[in-house]
py3Dmol code that shows the C-alpha trace and the ligand (Angstrom):
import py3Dmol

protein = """\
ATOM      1  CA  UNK A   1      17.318   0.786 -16.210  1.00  0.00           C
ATOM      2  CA  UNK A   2      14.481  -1.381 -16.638  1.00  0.00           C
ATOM      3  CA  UNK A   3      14.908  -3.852 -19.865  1.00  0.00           C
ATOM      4  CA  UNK A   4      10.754  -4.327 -20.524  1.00  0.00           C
ATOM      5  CA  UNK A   5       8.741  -1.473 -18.331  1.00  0.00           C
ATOM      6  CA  UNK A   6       4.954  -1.496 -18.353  1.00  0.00           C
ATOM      7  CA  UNK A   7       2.748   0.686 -19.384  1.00  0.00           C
ATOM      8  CA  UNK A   8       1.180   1.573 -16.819  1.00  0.00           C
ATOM      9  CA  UNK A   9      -2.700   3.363 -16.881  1.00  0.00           C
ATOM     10  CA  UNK A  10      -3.308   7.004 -17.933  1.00  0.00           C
ATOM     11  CA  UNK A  11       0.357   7.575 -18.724  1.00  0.00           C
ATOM     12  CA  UNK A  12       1.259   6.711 -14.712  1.00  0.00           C
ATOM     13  CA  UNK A  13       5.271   6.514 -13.926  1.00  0.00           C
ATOM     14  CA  UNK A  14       4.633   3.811 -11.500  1.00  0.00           C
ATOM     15  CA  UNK A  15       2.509   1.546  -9.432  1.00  0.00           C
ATOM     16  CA  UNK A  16       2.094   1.405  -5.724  1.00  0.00           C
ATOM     17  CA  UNK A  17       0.670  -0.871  -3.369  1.00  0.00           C
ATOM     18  CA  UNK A  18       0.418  -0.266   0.088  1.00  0.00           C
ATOM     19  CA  UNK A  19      -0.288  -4.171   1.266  1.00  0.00           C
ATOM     20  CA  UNK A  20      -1.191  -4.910   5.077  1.00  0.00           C
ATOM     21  CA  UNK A  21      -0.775  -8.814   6.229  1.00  0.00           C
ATOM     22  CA  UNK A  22      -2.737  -8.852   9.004  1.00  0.00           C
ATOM     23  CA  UNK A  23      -1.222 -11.912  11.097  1.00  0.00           C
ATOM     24  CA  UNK A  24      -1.958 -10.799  14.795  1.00  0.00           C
ATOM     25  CA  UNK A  25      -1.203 -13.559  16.789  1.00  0.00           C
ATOM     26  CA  UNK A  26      -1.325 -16.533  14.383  1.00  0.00           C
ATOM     27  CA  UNK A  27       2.704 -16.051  14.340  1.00  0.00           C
ATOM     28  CA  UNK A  28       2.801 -16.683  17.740  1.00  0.00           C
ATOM     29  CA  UNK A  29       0.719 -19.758  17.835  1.00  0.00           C
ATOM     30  CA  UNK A  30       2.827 -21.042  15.347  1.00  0.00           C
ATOM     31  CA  UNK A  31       6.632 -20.079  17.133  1.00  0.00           C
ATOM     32  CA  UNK A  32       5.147 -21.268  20.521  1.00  0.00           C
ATOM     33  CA  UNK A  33       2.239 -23.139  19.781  1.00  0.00           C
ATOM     34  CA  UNK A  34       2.550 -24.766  23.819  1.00  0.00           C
ATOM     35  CA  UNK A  35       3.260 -21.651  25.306  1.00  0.00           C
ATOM     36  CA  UNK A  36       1.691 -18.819  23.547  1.00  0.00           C
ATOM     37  CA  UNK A  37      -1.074 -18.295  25.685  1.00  0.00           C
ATOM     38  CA  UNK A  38       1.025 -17.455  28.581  1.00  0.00           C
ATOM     39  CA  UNK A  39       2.860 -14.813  26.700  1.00  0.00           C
ATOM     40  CA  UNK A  40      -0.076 -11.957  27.223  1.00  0.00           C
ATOM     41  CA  UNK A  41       2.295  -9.528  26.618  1.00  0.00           C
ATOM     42  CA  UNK A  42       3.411 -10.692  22.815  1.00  0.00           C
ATOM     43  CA  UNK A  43       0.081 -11.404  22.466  1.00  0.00           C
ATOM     44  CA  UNK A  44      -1.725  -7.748  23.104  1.00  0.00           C
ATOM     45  CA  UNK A  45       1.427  -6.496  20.834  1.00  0.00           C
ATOM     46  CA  UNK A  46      -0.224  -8.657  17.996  1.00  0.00           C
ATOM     47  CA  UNK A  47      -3.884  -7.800  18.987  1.00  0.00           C
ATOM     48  CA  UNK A  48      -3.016  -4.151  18.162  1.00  0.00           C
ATOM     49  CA  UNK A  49      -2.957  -5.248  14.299  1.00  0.00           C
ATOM     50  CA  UNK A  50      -6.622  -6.471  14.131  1.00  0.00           C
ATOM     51  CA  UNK A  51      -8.015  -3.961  17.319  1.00  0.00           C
ATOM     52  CA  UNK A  52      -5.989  -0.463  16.748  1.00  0.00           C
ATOM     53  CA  UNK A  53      -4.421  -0.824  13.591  1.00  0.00           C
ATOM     54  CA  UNK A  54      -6.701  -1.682  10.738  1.00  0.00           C
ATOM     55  CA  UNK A  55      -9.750   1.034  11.657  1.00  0.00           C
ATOM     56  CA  UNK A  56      -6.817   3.378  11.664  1.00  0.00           C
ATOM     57  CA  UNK A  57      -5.329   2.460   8.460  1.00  0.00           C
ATOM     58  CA  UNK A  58      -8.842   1.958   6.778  1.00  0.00           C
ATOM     59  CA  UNK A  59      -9.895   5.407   7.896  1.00  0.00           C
ATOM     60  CA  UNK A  60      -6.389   7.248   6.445  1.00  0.00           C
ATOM     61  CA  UNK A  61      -7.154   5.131   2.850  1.00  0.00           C
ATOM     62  CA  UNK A  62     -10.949   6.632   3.156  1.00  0.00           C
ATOM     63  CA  UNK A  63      -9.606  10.271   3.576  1.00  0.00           C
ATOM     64  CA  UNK A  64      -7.153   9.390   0.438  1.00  0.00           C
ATOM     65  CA  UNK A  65      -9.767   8.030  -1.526  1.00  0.00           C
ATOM     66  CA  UNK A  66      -7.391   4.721  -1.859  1.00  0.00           C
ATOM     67  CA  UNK A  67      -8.457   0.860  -2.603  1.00  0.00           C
ATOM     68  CA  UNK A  68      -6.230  -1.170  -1.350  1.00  0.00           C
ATOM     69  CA  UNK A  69      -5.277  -4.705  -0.562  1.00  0.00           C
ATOM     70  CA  UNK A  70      -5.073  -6.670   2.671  1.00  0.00           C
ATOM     71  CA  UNK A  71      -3.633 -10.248   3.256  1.00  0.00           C
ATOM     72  CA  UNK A  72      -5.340 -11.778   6.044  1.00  0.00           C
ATOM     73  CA  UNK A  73      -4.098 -15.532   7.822  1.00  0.00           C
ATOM     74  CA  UNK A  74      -7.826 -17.207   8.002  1.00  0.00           C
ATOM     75  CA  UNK A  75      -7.534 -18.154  11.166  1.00  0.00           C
ATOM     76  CA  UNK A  76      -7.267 -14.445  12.087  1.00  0.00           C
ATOM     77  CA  UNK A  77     -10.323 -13.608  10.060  1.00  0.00           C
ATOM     78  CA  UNK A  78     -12.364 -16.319  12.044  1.00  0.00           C
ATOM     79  CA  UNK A  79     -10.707 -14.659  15.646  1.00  0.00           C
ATOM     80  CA  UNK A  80     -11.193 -10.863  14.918  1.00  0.00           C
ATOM     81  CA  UNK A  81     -14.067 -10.912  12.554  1.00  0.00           C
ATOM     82  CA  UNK A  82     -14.284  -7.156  12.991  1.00  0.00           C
ATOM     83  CA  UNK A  83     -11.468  -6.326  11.431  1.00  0.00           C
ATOM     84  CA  UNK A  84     -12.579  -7.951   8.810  1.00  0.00           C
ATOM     85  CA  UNK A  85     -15.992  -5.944   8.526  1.00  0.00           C
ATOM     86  CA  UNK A  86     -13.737  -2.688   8.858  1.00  0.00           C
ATOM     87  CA  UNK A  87     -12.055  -3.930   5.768  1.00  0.00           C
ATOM     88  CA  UNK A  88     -14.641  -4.558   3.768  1.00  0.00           C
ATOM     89  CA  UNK A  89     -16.556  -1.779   4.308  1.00  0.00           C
ATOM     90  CA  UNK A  90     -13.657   0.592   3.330  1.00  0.00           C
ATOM     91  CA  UNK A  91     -13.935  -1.041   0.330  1.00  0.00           C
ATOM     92  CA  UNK A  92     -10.494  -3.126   0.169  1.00  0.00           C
ATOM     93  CA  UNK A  93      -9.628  -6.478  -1.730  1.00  0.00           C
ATOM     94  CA  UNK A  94      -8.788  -9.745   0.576  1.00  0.00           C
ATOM     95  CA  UNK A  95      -5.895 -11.545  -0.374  1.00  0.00           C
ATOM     96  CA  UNK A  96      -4.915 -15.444   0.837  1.00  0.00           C
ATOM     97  CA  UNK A  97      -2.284 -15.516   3.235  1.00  0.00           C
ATOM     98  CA  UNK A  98      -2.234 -19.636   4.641  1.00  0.00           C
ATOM     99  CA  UNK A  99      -4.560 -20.719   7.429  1.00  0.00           C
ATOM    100  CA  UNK A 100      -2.667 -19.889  10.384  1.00  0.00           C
ATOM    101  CA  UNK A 101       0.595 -18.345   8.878  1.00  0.00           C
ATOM    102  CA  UNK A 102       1.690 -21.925   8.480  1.00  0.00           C
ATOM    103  CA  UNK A 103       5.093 -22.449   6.368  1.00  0.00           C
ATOM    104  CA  UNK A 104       4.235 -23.854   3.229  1.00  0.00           C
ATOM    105  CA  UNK A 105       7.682 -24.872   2.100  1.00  0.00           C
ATOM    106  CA  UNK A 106       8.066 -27.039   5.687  1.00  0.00           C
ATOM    107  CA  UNK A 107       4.934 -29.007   4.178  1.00  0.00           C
ATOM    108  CA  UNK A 108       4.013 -31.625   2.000  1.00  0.00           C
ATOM    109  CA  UNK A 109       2.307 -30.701  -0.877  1.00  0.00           C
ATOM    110  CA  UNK A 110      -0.639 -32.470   0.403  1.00  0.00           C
ATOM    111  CA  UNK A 111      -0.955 -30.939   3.696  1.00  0.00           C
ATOM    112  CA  UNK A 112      -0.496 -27.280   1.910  1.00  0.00           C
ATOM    113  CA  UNK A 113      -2.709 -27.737  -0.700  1.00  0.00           C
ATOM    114  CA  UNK A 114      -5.608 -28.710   2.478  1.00  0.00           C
ATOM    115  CA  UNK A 115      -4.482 -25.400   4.180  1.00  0.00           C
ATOM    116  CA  UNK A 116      -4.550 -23.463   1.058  1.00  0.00           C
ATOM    117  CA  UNK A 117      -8.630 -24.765   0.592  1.00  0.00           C
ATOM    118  CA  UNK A 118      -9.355 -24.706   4.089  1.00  0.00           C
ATOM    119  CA  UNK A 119      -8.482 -20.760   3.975  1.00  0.00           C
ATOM    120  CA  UNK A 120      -9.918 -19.793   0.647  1.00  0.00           C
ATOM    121  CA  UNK A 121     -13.214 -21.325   1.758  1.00  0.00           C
ATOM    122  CA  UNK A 122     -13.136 -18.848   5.114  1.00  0.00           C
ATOM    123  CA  UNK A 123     -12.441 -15.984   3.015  1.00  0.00           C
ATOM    124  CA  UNK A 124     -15.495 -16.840   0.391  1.00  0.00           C
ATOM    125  CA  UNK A 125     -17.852 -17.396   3.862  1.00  0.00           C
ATOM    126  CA  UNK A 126     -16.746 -14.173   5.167  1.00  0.00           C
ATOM    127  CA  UNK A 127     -16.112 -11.996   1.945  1.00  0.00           C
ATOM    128  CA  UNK A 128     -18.410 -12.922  -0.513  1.00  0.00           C
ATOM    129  CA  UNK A 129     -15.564 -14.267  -3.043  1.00  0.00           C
ATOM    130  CA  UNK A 130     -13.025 -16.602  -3.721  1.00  0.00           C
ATOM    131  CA  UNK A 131      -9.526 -14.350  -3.227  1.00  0.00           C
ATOM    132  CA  UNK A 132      -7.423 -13.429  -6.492  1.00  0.00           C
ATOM    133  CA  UNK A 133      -4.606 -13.417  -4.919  1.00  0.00           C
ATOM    134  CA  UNK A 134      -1.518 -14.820  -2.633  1.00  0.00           C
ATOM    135  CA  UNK A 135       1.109 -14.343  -0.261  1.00  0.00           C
ATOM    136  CA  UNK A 136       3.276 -17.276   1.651  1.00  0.00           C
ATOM    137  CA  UNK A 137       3.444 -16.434   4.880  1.00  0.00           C
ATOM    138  CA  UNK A 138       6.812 -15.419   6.064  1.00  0.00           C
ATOM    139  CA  UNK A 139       7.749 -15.760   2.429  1.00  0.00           C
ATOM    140  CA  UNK A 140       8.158 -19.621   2.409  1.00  0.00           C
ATOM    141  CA  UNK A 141       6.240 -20.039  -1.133  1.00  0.00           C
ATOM    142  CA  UNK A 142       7.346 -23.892  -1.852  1.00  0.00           C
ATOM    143  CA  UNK A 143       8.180 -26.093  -5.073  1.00  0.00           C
ATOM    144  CA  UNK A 144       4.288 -26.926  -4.817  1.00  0.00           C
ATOM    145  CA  UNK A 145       2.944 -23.006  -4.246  1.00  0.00           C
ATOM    146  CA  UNK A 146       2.441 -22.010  -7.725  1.00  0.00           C
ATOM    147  CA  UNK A 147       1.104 -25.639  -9.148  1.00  0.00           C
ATOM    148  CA  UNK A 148      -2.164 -25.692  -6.175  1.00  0.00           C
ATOM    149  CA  UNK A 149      -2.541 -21.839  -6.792  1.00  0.00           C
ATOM    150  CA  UNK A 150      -3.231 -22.584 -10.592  1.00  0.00           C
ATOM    151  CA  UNK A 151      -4.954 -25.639  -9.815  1.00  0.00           C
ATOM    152  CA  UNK A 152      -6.866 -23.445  -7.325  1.00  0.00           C
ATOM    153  CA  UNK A 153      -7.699 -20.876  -9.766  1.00  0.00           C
ATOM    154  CA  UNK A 154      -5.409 -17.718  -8.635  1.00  0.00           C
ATOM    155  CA  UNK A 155      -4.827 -15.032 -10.671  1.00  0.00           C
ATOM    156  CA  UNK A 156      -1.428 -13.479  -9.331  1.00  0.00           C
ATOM    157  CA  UNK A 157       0.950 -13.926  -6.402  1.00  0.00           C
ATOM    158  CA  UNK A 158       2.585 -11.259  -4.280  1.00  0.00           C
ATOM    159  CA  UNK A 159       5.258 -13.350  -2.349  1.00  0.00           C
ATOM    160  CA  UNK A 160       8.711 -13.245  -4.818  1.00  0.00           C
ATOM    161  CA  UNK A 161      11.137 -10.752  -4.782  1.00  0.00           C
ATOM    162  CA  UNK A 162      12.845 -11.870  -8.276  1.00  0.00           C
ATOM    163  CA  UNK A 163      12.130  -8.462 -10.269  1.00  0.00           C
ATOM    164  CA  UNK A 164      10.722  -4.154  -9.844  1.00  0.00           C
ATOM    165  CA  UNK A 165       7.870  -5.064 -12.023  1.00  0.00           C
ATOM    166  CA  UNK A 166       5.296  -7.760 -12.339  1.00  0.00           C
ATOM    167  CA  UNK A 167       6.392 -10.500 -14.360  1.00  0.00           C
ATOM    168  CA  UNK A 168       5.237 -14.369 -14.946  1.00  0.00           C
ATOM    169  CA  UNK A 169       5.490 -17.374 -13.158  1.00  0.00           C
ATOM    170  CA  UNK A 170       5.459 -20.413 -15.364  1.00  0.00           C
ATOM    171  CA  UNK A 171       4.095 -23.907 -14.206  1.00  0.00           C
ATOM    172  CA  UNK A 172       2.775 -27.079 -15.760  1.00  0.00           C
ATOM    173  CA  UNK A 173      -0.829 -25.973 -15.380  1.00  0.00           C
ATOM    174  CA  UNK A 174      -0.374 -22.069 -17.097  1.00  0.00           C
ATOM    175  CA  UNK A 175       0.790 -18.822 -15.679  1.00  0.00           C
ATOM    176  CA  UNK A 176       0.216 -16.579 -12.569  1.00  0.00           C
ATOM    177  CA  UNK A 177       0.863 -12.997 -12.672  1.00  0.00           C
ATOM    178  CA  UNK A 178       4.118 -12.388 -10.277  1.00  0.00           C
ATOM    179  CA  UNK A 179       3.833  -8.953  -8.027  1.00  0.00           C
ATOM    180  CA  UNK A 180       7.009  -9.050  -6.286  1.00  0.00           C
ATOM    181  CA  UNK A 181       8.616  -6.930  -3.323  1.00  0.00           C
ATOM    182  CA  UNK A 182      11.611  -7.540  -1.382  1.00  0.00           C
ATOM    183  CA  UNK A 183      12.841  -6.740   2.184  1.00  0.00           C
ATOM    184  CA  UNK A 184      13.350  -3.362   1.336  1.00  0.00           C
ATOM    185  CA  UNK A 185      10.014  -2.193   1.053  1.00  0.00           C
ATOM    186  CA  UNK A 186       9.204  -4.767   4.153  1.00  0.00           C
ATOM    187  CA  UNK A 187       8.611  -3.038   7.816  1.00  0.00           C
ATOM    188  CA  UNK A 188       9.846  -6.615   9.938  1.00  0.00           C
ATOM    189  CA  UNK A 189      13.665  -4.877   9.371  1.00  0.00           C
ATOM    190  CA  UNK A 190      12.434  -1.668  10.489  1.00  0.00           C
ATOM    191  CA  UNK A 191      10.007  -2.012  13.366  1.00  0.00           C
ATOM    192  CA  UNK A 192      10.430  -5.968  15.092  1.00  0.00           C
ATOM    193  CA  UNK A 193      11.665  -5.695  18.305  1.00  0.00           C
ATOM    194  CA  UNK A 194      10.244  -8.806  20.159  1.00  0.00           C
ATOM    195  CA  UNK A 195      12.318 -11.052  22.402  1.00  0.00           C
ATOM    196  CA  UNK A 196       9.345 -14.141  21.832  1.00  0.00           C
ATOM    197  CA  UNK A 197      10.557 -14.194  18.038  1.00  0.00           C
ATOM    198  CA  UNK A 198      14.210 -13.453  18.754  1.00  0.00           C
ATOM    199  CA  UNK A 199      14.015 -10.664  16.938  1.00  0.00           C
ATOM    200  CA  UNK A 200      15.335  -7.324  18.262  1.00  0.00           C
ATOM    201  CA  UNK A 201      15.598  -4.565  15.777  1.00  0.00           C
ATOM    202  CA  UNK A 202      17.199  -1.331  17.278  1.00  0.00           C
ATOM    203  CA  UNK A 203      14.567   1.066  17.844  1.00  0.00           C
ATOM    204  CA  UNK A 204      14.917   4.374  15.476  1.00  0.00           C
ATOM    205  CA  UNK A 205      13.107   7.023  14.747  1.00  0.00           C
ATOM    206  CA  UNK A 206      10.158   6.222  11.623  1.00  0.00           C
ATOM    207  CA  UNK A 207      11.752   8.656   9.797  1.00  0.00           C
ATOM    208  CA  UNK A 208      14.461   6.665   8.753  1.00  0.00           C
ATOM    209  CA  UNK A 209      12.248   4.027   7.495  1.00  0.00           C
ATOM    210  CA  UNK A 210      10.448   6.671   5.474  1.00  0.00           C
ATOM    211  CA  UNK A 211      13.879   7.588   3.924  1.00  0.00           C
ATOM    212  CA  UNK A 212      14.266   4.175   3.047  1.00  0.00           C
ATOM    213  CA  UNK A 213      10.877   3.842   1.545  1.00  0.00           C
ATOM    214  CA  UNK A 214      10.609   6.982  -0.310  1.00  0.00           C
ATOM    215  CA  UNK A 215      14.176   6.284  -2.040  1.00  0.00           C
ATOM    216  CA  UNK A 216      13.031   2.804  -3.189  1.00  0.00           C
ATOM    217  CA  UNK A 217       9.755   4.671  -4.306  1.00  0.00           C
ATOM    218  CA  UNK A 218      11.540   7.609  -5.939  1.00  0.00           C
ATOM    219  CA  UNK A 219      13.546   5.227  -8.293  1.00  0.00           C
ATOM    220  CA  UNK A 220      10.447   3.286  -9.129  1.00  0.00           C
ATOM    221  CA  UNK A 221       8.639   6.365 -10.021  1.00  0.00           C
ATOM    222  CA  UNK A 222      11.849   7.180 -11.967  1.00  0.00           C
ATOM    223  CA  UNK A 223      12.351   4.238 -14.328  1.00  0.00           C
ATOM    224  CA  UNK A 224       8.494   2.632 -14.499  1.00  0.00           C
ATOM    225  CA  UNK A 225       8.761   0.347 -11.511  1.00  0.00           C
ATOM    226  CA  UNK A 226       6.350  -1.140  -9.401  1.00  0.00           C
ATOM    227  CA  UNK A 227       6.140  -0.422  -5.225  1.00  0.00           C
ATOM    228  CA  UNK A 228       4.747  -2.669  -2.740  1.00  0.00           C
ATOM    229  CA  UNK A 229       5.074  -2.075   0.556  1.00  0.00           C
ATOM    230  CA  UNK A 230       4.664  -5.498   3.018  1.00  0.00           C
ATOM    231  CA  UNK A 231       3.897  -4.359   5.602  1.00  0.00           C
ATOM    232  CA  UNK A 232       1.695  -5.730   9.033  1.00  0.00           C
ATOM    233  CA  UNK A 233      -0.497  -3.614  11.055  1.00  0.00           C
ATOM    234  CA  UNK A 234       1.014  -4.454  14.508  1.00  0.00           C
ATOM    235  CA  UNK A 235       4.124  -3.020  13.407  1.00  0.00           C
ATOM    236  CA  UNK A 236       3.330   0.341  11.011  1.00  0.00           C
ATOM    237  CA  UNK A 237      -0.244   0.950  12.142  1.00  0.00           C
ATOM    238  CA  UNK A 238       1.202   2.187  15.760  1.00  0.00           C
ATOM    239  CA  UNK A 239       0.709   5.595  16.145  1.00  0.00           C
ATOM    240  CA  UNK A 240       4.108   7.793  15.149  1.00  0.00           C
ATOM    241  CA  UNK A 241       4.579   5.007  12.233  1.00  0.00           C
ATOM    242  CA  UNK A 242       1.280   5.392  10.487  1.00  0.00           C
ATOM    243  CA  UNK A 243       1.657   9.846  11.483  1.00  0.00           C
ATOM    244  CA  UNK A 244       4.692   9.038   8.820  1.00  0.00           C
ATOM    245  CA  UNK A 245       3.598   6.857   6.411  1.00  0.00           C
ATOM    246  CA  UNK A 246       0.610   8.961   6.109  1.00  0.00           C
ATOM    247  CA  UNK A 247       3.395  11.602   5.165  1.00  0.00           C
ATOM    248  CA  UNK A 248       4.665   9.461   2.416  1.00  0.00           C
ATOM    249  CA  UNK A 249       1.095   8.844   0.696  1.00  0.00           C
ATOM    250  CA  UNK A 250       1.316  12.262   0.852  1.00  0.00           C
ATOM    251  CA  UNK A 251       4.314  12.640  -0.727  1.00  0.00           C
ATOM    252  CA  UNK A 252       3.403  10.104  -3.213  1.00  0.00           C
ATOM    253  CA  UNK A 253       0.004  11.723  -3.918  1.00  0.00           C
ATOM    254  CA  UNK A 254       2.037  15.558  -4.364  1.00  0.00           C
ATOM    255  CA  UNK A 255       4.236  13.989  -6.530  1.00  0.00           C
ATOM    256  CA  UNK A 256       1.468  12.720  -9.261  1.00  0.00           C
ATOM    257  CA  UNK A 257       1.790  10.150 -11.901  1.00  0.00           C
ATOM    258  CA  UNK A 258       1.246   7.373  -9.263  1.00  0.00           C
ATOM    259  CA  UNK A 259      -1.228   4.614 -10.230  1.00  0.00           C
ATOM    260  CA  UNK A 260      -2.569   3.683  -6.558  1.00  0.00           C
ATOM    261  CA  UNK A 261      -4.257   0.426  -6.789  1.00  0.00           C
ATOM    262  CA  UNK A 262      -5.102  -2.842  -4.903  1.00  0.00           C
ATOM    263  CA  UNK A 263      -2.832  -5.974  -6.242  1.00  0.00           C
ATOM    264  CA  UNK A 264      -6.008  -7.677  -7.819  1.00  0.00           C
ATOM    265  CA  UNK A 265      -5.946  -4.447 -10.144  1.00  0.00           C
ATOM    266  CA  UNK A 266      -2.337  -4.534 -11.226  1.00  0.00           C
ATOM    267  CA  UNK A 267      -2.634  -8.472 -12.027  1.00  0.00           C
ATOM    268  CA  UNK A 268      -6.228  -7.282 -14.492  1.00  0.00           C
ATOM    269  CA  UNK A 269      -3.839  -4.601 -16.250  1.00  0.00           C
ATOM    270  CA  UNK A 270      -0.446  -6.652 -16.461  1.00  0.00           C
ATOM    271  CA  UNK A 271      -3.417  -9.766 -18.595  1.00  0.00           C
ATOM    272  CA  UNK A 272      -4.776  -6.980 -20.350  1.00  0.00           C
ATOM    273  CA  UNK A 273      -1.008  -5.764 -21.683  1.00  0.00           C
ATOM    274  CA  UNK A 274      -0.709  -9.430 -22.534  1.00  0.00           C
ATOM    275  CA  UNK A 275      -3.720  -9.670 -24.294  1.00  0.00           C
ATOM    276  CA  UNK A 276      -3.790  -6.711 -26.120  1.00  0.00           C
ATOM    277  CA  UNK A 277       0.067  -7.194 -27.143  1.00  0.00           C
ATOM    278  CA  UNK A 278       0.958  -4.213 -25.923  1.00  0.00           C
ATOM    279  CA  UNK A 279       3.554  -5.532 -23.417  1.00  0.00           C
ATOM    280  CA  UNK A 280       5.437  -8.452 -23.634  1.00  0.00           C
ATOM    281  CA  UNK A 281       6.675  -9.940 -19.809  1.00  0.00           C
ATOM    282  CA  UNK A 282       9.621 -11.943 -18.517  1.00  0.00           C
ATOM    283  CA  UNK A 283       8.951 -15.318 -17.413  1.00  0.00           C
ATOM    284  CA  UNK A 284      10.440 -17.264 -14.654  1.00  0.00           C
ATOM    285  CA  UNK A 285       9.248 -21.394 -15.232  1.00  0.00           C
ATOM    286  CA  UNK A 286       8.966 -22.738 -11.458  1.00  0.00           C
ATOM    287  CA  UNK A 287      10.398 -24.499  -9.593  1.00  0.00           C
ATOM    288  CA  UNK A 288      13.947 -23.338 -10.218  1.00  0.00           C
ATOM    289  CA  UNK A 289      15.054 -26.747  -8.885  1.00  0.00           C
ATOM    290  CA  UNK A 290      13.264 -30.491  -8.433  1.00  0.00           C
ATOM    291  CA  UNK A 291      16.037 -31.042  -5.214  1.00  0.00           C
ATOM    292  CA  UNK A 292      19.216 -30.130  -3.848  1.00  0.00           C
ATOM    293  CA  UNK A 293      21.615 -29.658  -6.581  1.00  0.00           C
ATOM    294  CA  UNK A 294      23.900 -33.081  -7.228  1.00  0.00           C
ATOM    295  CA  UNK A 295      27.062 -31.050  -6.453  1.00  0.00           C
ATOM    296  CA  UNK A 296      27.305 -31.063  -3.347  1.00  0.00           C
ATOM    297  CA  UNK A 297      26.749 -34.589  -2.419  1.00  0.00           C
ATOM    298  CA  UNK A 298      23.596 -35.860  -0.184  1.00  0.00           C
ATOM    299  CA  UNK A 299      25.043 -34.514   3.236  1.00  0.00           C
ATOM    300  CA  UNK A 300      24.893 -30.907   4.209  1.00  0.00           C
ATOM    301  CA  UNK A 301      28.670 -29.549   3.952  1.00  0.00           C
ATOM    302  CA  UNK A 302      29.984 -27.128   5.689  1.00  0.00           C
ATOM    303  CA  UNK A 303      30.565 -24.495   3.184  1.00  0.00           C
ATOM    304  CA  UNK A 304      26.760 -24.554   2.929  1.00  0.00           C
ATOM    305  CA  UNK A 305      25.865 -23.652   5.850  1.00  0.00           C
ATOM    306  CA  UNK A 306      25.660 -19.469   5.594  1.00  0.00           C
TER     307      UNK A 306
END
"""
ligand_1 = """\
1
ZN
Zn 2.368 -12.670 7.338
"""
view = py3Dmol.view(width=600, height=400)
view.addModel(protein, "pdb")
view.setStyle({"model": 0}, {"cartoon": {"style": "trace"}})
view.addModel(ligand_1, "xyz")
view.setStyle({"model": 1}, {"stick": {}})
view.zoomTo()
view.show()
């Protein structure tokens, strides 16, 4: 089922990654930057993440004896610097996830590339270390992403959703190791029910969500895939959410043959394949297009709008 699978350590059937982005209430800023601080309500819903959430989640990947990774807006480091201290002292790898959750693909290159250095040097003050990795908020990686994260010195990215194993992304400057996901394995479908971000999922029970999680994790355990959960601590870290996800680590854990591992650890092994020749990957040369394609003419037709 899978054309090129990876070997994966010690003889492992898969990889998972249980990744937290910890946005808290940079999302809000940014939907209702005039407004947001009358909406207390939205906003203790987001302050869960850093307050409730993350010594929670820490303290069920201590009792599992799992490293793990965490992507963490700067500007939320700076407000709940905490969190961050719970973080590191479980242990856990700190990815780059944009200053304030700010779009990258509404920017100009310029103005992303300053975000993009004004957030790696708040997570080298406050970790110790320049990150590894990144993930565009909201998933809005631009044409410019993966040319300032080489020129920047990243090692991987966790933000496409073009494959069930890492693969390569391909730019001018070299190569970045590509972990993707997809909205699958994301909880936003599951859990969002929030009339300040128009967003109103149906409320069911977590159950269902573990159903949907496990299958995707079955068939990557199956066929030599790669699992990443995306998921943010306002949203799974509440109580009866995290009760069931800590069921699925069990699950995962009783199954065996799972290689549990922060993303800065899966992007070392995928070079180390490479370099030993023991693997070759697929590549995907970015960007996919310099502009709108000339078909369609300069105005926006209808039959484009879907
Ligand atoms: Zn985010």
């Amino acid at each position: 089922m899978i054309r090129n699978p990876i070997p994966w350590p010690d003889g492992a059937r898969c990889a998972v990654a249980f990744t937290l982005d910890m946005d808290a209430d940079s999302i809000l800023h940014l939907a209702h930057h005039t407004s947001a601080d009358t909406r207390v309500v939205a906003l203790s819903m987001l302050r869960y993440g850093p307050e409730i959430a993350i010594p929670r989640i820490v303290e069920t990947y201590r009792r599992f004896g799992m490293r793990q990774t965490f992507f963490l807006p700067a500007w939320c480091m700076e407000r709940y610097p905490a969190a961050v201290e719970t973080v590191l002292e479980g242990g856990h790898e700190v990815g780059h996830h944009g200053y304030l959750h700010e779009h990258p693909n509404e920017l100009s290159r310029d103005e992303e590339h300053a975000w993009l250095v004004r957030s790696t040097e708040v997570i080298e003050k406050m970790t110790g270390a320049r990150p590894r990795g990144y993930r565009a908020p909201s998933y809005r990686f631009s044409r410019h992403t993966l040319d300032l994260l080489l020129e920047e010195g990243f090692d991987y990215d966790a933000s496409l959703m073009g494959d069930d194993i890492p693969y390569l992304l391909e730019g001018d400057k070299g190569t970045v190791v590509e972990l993707p996901a997809h909205y699958g394995l994301d909880d936003w479908p599951h859990f969002m029910a929030s009339r300040d971000f128009g967003y109103m999922m149906s409320i069911k029970s977590p159950a269902y969500a573990m159903e949907v999680y496990r299958a995707e994790f079955d068939a990557m355990w199956e066929h030599g895939g790669m699992w990443i959960g995306v998921w943010h601590p306002f949203l799974s870290g509440r109580l009866a959410r995290w009760a069931a996800i800590e069921g699925l680590i069990r699950y995962m854990h009783d199954k065996g043959g799972v290689w549990f591992a922060p993303l800065e650890e899966i992007s070392a092994h995928v070079r180390k394949m490479i370099d030993e020749g023991e693997w070759r990957p697929r590549i995907d040369r970015l960007p996919y297009y310099d502009g709108p394609i000339p078909e369609l003419g300069e105005a926006e037709p209808e039959l484009s709008k879907v």
